[in-house]
C-alpha positions as CSV (number, residue, x, y, z in Angstrom):
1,X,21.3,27.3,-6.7
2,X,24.4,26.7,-8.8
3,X,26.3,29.0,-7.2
4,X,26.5,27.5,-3.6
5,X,29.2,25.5,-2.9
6,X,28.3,22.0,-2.6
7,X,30.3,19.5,-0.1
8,X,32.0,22.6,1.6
9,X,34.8,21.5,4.1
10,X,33.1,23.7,6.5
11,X,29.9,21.9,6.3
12,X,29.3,20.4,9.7
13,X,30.6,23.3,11.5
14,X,27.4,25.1,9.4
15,X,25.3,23.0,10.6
16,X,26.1,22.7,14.5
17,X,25.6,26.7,13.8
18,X,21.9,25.6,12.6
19,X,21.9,23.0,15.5
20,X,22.7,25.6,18.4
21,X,20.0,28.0,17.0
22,X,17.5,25.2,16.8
23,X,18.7,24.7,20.8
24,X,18.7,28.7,21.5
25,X,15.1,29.2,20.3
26,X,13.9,26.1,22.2
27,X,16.0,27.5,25.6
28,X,14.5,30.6,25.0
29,X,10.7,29.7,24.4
30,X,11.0,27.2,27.3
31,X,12.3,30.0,29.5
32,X,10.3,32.5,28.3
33,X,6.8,30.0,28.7
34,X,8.0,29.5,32.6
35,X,8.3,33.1,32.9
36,X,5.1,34.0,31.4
37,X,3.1,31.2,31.2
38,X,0.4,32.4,33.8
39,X,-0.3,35.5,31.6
40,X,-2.6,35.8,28.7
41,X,-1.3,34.6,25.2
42,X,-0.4,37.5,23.6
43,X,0.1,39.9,26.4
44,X,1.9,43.1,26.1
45,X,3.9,43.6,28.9
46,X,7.1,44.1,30.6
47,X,8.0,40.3,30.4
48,X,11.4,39.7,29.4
49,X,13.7,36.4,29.4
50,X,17.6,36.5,28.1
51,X,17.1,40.2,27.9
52,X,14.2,39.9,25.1
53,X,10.8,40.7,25.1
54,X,8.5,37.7,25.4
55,X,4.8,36.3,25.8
56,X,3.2,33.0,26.0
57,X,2.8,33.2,22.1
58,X,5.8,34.0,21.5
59,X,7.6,31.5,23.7
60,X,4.9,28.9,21.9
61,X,6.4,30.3,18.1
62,X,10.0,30.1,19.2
63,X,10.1,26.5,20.9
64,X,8.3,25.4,17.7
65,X,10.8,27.0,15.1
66,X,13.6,25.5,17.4
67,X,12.4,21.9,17.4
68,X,11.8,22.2,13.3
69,X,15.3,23.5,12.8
70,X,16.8,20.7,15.9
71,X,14.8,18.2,13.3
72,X,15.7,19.1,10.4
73,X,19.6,19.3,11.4
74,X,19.5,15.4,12.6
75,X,17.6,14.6,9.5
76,X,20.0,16.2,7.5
77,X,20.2,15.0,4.0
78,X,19.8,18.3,2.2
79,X,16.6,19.0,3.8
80,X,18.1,21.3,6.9
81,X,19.5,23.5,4.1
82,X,15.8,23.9,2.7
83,X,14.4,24.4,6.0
84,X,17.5,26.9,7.1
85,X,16.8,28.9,4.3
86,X,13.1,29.0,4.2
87,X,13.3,29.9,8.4
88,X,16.2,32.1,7.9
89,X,14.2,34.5,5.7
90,X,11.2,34.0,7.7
91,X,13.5,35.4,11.2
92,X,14.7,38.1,9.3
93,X,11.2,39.1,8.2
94,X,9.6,38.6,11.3
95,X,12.4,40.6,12.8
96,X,11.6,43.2,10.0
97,X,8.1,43.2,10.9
98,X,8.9,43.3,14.6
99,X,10.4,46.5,14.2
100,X,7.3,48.1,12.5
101,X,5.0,47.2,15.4
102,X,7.5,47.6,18.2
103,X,5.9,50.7,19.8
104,X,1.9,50.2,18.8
105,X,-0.6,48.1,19.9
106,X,-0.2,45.1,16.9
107,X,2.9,44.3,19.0
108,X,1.0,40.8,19.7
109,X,4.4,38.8,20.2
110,X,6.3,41.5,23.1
111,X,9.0,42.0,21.0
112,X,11.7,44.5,22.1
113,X,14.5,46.0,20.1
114,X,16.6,43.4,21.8
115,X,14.4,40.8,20.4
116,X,14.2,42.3,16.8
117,X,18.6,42.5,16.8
118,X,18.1,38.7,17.6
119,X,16.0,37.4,15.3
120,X,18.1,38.8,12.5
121,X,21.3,37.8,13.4
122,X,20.2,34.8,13.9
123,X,18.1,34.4,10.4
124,X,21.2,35.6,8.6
125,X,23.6,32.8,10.5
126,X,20.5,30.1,9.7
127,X,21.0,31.5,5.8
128,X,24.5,31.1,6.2
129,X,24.1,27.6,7.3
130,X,21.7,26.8,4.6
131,X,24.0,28.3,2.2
132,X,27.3,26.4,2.9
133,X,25.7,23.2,3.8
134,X,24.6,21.4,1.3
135,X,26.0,17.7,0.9
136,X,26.0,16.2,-2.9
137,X,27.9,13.8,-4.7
138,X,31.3,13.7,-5.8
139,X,30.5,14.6,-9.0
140,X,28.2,17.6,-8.2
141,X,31.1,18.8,-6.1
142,X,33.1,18.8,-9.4
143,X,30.9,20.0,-11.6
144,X,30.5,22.8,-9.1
145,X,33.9,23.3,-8.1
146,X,34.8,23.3,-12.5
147,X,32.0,26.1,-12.6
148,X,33.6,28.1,-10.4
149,X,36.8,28.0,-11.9
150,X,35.4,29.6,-15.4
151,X,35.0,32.9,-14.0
């Protein structure tokens, strides 16, 4: 998209954000798999681990996404900001769907309200970081930053 900033001074702050919700999302499925992990996969209970709703498939899902976005940050090389974008939407919809199930019986992942709050702030901060982070060449930087400037 030509209208993200490429080589943005804030770029590695971006993605340590992308890095500590890769580690959140691994913490939490961890946690929430030791909590749970007797119970059946997609139970519907009153399990709950950092103040979220959780299930064995849910913990499974959320260690998963974590260890994609952990990954994708140490890859780096422009492919955490595809994969930050491409999960970022994908929290904030899964979120979105969360929310529609919450009190029926498709609620196959436990999710809470709680559960729903965080898996859209943190899809909009992995957007964020897949917004601001992309690294290019001096000369893209220019070309962007000479873009810009027109307006």
């Amino acid at each position: 998209m030509g209208h993200n900033p490429v080589n943005h001074p804030a770029r590695p702050i971006y993605r340590m954000i992308a890095g500590l919700i890769g580690l959140y999302l691994v913490a939490f499925g961890v946690l929430g798999f030791l909590e749970a992990g007797g119970g059946e996969f997609f139970a519907q209970d009153d399990t709950m681990v950092l103040g979220q709703g959780t299930n064995p498939g849910n913990s499974v899902i959320s260690i998963g996404l974590g260890l994609v976005i952990l990954l994708a940050t140490l890859v780096g090389r422009n492919v955490d900001i595809v994969v930050d974008k491409w999960l970022g939407y994908g929290l904030m919809a899964l979120g979105l769907a969360g929310l529609a199930v919450l009190e029926t019986d498709a609620n196959y992942l436990n999710l809470t309200v709680a559960t729903t709050i965080v898996l859209m702030i943190l899809g909009v901060a992995l957007l964020m970081a897949g917004m601001y982070g992309k690294v290019g060449s001096e000369e893209e930087a220019k070309a962007w930053r000479d873009g810009r400037l027109v307006l």
